[in-house]
N, C-alpha and C positions, 0 to 999 in steps of 0.2 A: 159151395159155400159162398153165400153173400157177405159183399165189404159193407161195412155198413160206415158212413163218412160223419163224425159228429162235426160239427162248423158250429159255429155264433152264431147265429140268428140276427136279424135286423135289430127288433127291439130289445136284445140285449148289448149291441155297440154301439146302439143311440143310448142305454144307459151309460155306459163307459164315460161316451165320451161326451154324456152329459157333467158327469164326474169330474171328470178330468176339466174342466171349463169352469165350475163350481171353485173348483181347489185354485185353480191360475187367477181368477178375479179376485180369491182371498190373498193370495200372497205377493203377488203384483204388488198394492198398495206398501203393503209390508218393507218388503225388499225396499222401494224407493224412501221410506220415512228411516231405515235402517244407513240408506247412502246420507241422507240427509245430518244423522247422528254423527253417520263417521267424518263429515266434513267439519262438523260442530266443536269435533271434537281435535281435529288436526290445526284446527284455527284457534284455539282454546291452549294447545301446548306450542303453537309459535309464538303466542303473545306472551305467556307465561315465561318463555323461549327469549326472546326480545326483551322483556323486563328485568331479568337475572343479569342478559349482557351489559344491560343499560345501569344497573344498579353496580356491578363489576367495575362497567368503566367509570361511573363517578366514584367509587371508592377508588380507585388507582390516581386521579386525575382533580385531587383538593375537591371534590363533591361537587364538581361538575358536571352534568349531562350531556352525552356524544346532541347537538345540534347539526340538522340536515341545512349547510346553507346554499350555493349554488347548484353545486350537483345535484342529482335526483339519488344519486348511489351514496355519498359523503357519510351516511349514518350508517350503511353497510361497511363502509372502509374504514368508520371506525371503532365499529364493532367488531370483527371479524374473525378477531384474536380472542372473545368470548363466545360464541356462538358454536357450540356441538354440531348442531343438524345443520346442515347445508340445505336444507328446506325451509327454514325459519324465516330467510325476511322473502317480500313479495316479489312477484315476478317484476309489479310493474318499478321494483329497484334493481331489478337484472339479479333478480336472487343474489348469492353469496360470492363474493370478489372471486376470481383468482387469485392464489396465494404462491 
């Protein structure tokens, strides 16, 4: 009795993996406009983030607003006591004090 060996054939794994290249060229784009969303959107809830602190501290402080003046961090430190997310302000303010 003969083994008989079924295999791929050539021009059906240059279909594949014609397939396969088709599908990655579609979603590729996707995927990065998708990073793009999620960055839009984390920038969108620090600022929203940052306004609630800021609207906090002038109702505690006679309706005045935390002002950044010599430090680059000062609106951080006086913020800080408002601020949920420890992602909220920017790096280049050394994000969120030590507390």
């Amino acid at each position: 009795m003969m083994r008989i060996h079924r295999a791929f054939t050539l021009p059906e794994l240059l279909v594949v993996i014609g397939i396969i290249a088709i599908l990655t060229a579609i979603v590729v784009p996707v995927l990065g406009r998708a990073r793009a969303h999620a960055a839009d959107a984390r920038c969108q809830a620090n600022l929203r983030e940052l306004f609630i602190a800021q609207t906090c501290y002038s109702e505690d402080n006679a309706k005045r607003y935390a002002a950044c003046e010599f430090r680059a961090d000062a609106l951080a430190d006086r913020l800080k006591k408002y601020v949920t997310r420890s992602n909220a302000f920017p790096r280049s303010l050394g994000g969120l004090p030590s507390q």
